[in-house]
MMTF fields as JSON, N, C-alpha, C and O atoms, coordinates in Angstrom:
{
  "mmtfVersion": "1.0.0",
  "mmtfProducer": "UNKNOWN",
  "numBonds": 455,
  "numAtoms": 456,
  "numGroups": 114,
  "numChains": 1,
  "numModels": 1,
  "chainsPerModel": [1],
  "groupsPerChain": [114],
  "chainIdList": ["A"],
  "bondAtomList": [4, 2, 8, 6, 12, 10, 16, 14, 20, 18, 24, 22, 28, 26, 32, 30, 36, 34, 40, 38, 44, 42, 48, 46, 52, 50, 56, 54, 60, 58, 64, 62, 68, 66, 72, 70, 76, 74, 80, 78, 84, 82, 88, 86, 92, 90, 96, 94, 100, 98, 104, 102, 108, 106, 112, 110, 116, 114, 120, 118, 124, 122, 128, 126, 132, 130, 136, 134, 140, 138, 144, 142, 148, 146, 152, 150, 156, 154, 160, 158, 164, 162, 168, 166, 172, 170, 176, 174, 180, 178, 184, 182, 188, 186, 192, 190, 196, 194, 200, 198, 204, 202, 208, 206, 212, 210, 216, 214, 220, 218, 224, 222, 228, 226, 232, 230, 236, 234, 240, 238, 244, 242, 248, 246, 252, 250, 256, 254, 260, 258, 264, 262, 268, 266, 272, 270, 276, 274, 280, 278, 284, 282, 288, 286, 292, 290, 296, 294, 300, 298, 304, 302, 308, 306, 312, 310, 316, 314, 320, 318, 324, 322, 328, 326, 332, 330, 336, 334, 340, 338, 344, 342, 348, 346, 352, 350, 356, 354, 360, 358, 364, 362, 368, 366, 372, 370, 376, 374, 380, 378, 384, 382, 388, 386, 392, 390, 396, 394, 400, 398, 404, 402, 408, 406, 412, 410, 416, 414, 420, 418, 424, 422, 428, 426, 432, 430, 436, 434, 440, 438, 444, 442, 448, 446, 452, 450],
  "bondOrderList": [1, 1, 1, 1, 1, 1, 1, 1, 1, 1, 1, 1, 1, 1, 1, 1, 1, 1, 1, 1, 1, 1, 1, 1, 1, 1, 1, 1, 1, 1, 1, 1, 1, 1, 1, 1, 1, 1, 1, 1, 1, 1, 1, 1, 1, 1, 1, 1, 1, 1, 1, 1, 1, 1, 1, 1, 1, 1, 1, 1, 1, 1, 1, 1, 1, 1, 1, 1, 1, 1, 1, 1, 1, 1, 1, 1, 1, 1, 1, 1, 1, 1, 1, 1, 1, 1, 1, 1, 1, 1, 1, 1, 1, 1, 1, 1, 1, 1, 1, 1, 1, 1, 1, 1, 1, 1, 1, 1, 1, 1, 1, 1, 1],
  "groupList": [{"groupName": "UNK", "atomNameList": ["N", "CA", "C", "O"], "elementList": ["N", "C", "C", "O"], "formalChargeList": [0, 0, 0, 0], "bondAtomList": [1, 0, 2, 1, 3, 2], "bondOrderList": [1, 1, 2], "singleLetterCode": "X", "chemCompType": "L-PEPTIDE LINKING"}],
  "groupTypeList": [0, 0, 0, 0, 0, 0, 0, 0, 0, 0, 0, 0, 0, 0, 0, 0, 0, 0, 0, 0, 0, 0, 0, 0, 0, 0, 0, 0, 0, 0, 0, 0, 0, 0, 0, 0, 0, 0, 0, 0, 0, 0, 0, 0, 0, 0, 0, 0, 0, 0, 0, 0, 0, 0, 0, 0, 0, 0, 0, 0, 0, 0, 0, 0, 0, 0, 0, 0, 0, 0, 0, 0, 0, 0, 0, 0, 0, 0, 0, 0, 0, 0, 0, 0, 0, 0, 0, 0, 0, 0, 0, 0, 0, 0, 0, 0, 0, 0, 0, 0, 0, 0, 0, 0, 0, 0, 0, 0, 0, 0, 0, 0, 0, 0],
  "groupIdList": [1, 2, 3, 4, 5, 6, 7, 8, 9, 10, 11, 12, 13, 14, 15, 16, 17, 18, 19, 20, 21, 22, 23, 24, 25, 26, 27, 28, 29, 30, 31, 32, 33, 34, 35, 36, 37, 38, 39, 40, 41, 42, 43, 44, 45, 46, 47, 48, 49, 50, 51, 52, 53, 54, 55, 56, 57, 58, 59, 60, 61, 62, 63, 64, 65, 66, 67, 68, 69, 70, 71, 72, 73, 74, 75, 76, 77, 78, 79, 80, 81, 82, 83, 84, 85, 86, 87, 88, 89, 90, 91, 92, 93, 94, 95, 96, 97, 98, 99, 100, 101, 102, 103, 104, 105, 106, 107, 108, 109, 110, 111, 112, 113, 114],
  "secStructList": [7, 7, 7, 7, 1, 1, 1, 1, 3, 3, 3, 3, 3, 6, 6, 3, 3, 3, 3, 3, 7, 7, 7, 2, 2, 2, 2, 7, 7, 7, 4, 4, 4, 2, 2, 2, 2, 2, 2, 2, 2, 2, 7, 4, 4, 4, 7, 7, 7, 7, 7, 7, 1, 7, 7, 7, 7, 7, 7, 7, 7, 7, 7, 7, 7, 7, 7, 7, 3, 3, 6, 6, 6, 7, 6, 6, 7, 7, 1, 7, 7, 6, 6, 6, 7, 2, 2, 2, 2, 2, 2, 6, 6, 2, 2, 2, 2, 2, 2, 2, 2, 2, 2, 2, 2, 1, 1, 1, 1, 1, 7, 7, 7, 7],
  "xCoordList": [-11.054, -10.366, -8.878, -8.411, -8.246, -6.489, -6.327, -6.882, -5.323, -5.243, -4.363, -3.729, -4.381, -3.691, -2.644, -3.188, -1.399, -0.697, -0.37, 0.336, -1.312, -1.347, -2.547, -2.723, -3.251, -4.49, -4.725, -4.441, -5.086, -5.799, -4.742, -5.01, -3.215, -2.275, -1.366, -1.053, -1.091, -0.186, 1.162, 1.276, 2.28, 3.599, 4.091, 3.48, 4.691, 5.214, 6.649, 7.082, 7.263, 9.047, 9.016, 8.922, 9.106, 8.816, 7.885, 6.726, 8.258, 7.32, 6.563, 5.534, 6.938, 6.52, 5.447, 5.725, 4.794, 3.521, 3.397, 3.334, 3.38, 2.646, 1.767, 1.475, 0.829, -0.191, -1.1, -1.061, -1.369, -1.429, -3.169, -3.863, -3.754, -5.309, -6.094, -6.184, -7.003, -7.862, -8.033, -7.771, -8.742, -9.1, -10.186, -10.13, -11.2, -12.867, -12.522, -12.91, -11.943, -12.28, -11.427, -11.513, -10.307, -9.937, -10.847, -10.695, -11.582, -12.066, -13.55, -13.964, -14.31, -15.525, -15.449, -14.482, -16.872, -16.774, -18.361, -19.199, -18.37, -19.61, -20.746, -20.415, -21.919, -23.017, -23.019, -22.934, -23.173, -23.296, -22.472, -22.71, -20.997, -20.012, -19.97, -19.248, -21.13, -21.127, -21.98, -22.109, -23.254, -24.312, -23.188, -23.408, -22.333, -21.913, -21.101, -21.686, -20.305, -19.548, -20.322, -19.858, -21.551, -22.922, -22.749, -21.787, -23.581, -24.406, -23.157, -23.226, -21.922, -20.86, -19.894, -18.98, -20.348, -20.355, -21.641, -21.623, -22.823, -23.635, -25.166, -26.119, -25.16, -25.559, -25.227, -25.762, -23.528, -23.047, -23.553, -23.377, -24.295, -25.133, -25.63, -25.525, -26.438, -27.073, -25.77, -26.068, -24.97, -24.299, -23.39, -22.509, -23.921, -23.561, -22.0, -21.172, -21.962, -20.558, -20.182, -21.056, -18.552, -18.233, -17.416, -16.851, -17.473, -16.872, -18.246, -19.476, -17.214, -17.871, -17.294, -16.187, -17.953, -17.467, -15.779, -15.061, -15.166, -13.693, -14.371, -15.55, -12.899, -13.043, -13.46, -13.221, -13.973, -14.219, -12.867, -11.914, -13.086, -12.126, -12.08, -13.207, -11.165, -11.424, -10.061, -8.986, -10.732, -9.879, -9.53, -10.419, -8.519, -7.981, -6.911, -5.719, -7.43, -6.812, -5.253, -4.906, -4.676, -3.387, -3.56, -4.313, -2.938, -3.06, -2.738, -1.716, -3.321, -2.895, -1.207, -0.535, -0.779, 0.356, 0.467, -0.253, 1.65, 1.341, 1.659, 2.469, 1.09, 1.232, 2.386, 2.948, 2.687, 3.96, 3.69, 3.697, 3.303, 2.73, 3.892, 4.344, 4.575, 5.064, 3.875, 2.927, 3.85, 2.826, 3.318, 2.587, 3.904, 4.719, 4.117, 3.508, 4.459, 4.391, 2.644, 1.746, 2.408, 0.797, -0.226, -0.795, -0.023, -1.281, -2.503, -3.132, -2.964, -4.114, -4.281, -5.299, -2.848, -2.247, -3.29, -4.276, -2.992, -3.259, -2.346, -2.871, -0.651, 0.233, 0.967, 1.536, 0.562, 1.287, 2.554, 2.785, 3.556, 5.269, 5.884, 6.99, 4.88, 5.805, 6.913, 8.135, 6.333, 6.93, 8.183, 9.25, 7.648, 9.324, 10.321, 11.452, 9.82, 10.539, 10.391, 9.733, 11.081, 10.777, 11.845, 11.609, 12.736, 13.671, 12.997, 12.566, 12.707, 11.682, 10.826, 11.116, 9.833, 8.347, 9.071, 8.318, 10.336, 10.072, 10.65, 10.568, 11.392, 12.359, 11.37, 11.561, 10.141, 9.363, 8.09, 7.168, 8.128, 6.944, 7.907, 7.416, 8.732, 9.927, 9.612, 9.018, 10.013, 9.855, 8.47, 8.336, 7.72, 5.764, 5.617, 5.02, 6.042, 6.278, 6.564, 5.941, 8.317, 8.594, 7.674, 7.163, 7.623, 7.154, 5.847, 5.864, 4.951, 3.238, 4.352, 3.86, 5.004, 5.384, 5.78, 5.522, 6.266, 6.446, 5.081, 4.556, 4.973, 3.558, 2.255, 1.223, 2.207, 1.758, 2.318, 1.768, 3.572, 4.483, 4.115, 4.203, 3.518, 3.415, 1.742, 1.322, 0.992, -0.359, -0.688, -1.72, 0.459, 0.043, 0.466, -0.119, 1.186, 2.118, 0.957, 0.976, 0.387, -0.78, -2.083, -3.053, -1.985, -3.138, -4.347, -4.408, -5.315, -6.785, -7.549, -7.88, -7.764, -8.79, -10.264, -10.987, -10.546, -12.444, -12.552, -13.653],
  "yCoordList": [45.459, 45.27, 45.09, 44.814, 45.244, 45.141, 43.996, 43.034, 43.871, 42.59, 41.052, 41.389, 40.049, 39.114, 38.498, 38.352, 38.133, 37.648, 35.88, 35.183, 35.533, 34.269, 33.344, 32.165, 34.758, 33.66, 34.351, 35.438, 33.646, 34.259, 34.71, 35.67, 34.37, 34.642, 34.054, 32.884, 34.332, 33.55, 34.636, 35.853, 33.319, 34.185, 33.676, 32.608, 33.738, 33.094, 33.385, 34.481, 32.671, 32.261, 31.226, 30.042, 31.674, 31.06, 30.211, 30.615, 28.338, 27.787, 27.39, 26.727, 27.698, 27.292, 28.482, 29.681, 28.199, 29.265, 28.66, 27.455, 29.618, 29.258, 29.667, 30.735, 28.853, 29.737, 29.692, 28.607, 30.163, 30.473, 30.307, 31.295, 28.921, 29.368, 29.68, 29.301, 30.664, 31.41, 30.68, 29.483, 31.837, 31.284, 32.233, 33.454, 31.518, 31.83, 33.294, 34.42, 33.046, 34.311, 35.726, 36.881, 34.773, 36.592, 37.207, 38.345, 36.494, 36.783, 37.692, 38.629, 36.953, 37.319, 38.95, 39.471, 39.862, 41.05, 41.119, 40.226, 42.08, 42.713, 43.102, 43.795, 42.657, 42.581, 43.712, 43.656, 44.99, 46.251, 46.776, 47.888, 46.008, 46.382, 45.999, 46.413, 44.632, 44.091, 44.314, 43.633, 44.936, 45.606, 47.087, 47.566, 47.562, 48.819, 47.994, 48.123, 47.509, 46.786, 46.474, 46.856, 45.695, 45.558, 46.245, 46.39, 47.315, 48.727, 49.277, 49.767, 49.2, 50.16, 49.339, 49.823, 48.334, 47.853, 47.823, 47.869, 47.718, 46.998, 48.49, 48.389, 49.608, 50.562, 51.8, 52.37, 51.854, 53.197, 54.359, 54.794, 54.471, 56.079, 56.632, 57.671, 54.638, 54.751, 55.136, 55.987, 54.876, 55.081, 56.501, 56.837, 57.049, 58.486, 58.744, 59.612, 57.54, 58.039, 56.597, 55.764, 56.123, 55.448, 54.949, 53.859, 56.103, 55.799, 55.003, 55.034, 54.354, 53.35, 52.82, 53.203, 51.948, 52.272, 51.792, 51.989, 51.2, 50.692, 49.451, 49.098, 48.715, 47.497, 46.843, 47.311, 45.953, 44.61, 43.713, 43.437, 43.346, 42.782, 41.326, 40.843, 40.433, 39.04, 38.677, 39.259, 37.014, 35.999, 35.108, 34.371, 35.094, 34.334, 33.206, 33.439, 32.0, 30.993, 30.476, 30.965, 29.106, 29.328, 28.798, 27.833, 29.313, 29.123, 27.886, 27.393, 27.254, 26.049, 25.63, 26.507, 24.693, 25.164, 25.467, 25.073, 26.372, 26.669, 25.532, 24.621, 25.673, 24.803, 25.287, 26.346, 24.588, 24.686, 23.585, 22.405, 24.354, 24.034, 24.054, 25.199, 23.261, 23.22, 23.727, 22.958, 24.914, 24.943, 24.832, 25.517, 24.478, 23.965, 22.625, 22.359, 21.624, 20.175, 20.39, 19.818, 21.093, 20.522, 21.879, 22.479, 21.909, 23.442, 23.653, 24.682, 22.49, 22.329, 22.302, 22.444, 22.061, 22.246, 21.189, 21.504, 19.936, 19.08, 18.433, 18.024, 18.263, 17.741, 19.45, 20.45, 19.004, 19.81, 19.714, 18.793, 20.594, 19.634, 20.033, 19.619, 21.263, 21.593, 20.709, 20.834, 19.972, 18.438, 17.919, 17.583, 17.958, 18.052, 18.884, 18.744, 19.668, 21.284, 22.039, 23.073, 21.416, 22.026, 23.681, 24.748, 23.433, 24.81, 25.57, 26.594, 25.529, 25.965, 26.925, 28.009, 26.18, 26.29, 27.642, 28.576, 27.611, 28.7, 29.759, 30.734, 29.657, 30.563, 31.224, 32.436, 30.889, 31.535, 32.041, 32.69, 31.663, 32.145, 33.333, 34.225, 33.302, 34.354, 35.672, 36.735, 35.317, 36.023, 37.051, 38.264, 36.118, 36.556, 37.537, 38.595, 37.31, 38.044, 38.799, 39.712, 39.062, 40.287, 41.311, 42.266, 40.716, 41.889, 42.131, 43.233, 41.465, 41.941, 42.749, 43.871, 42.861, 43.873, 45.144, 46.184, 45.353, 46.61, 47.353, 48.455, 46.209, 46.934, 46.91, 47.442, 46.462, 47.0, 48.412, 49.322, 48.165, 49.858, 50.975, 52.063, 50.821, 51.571, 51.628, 52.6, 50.992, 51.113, 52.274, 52.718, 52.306, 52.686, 54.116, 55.127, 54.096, 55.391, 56.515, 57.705, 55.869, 56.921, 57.345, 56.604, 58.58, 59.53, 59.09, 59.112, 58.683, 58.327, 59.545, 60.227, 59.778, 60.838, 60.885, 61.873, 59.769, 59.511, 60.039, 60.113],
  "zCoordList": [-109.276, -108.023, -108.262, -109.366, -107.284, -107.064, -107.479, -106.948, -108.782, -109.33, -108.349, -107.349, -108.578, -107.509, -108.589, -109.683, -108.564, -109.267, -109.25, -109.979, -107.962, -107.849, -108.848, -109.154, -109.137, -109.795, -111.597, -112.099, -111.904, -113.773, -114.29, -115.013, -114.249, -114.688, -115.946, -115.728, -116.633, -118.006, -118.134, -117.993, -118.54, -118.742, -120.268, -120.299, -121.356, -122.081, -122.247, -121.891, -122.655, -122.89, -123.911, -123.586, -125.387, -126.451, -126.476, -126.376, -126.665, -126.853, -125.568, -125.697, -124.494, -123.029, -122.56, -122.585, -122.339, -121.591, -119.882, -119.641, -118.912, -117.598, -117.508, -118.047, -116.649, -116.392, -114.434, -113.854, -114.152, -113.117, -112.937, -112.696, -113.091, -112.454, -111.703, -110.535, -112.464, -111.509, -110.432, -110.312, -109.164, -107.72, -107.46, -107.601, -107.057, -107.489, -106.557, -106.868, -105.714, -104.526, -104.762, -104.346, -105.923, -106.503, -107.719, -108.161, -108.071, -109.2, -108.936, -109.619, -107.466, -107.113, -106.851, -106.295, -107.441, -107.788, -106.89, -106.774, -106.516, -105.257, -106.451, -107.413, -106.309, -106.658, -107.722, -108.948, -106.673, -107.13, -107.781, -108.253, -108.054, -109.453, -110.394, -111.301, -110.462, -111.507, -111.664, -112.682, -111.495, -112.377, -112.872, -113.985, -112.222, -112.733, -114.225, -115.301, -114.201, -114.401, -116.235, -117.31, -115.982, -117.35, -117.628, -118.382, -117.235, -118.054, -118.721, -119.849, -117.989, -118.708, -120.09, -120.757, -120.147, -121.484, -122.617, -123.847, -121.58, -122.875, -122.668, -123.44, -121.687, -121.649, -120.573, -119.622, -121.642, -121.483, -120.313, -119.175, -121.526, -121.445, -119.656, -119.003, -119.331, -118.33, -117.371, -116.533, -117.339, -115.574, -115.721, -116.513, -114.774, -114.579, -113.972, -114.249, -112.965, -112.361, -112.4, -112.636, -112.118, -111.725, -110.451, -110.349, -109.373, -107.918, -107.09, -107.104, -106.443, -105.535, -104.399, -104.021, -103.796, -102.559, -102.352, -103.333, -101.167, -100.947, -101.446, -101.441, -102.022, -102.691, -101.443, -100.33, -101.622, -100.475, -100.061, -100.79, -98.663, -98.674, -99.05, -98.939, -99.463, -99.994, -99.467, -99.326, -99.147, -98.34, -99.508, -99.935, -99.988, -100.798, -100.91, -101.113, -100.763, -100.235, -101.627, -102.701, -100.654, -101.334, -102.649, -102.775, -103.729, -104.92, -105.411, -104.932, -106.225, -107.238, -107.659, -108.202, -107.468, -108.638, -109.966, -110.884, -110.019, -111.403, -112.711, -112.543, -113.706, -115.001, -115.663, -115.383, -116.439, -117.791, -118.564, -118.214, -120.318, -120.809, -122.076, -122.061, -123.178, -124.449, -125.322, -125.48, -125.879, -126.515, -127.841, -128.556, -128.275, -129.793, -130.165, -131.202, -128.885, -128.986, -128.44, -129.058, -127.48, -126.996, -126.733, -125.821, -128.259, -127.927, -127.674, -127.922, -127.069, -126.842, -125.092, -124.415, -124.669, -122.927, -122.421, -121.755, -122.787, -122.224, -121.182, -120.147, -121.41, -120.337, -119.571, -120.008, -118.427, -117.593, -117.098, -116.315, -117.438, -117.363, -116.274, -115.929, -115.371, -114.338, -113.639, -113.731, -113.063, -112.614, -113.17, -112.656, -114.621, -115.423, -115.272, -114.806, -115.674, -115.658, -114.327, -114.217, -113.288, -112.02, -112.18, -111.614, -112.918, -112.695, -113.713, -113.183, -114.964, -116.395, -115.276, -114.77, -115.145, -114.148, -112.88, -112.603, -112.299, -111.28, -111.442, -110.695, -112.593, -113.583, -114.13, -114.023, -114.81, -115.272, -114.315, -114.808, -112.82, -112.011, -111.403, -110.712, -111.582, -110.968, -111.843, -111.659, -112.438, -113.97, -114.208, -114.37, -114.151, -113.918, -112.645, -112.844, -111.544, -110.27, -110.269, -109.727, -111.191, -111.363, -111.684, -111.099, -112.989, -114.193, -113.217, -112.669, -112.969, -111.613, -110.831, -110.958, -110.427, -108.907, -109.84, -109.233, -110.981, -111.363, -112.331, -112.487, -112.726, -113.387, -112.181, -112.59, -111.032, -109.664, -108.978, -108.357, -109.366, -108.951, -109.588, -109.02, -111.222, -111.579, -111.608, -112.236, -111.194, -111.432, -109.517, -109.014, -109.169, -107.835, -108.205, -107.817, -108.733, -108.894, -109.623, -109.939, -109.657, -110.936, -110.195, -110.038, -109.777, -108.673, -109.484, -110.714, -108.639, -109.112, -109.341, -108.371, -110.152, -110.391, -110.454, -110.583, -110.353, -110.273, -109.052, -108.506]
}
């Protein structure tokens, strides 16, 4: 499905990582894609085609805030420093945004051929 940039997301800027956690409702995948979804890892052979129907639509509520994490000092991302680092933290969700809107620009840009 059309990826969401609010959820399952990580950015890094040396020792600082963000990360953006998942949100169950971007993640949830329609029954029948995730049996496609199996077989086309773990038996290939079996699935003949892979078009299907329009993605589903999903209601995806407002996202978490994001984390900022020292991963030098705490690589295990136990303290969350956003709070600290309030300018760090949006400098780098800025940042993350970007780069999702062009690599979205270019994932559109590319004629589907299935």
């Amino acid at each position: 499905y059309t990826p969401v940039v609010q959820s399952n997301a990580t950015f890094r800027d040396g020792d600082w990582k963000l990360v953006r956690p998942g949100i169950r409702e971007s993640l949830a995948v329609a029954e029948a894609d995730g049996k496609v979804d199996r077989a086309l890892k773990y038996e290939p052979d079996t699935v003949p085609d892979i078009t299907r129907e329009a993605e589903p639509a999903r209601e995806i509520p407002e996202p978490p805030p994001a984390q900022l994490y020292n991963i030098a000092s705490d690589p295990l991302e136990q303290a969350d420093l956003a709070d600290a680092e309030p300018q760090r933290a949006a400098r780098m969700l800025t940042e993350l945004e970007t780069w999702f809107e062009d690599v979205e620009g270019d994932r559109l840009s590319i004629a589907d051929e299935w």
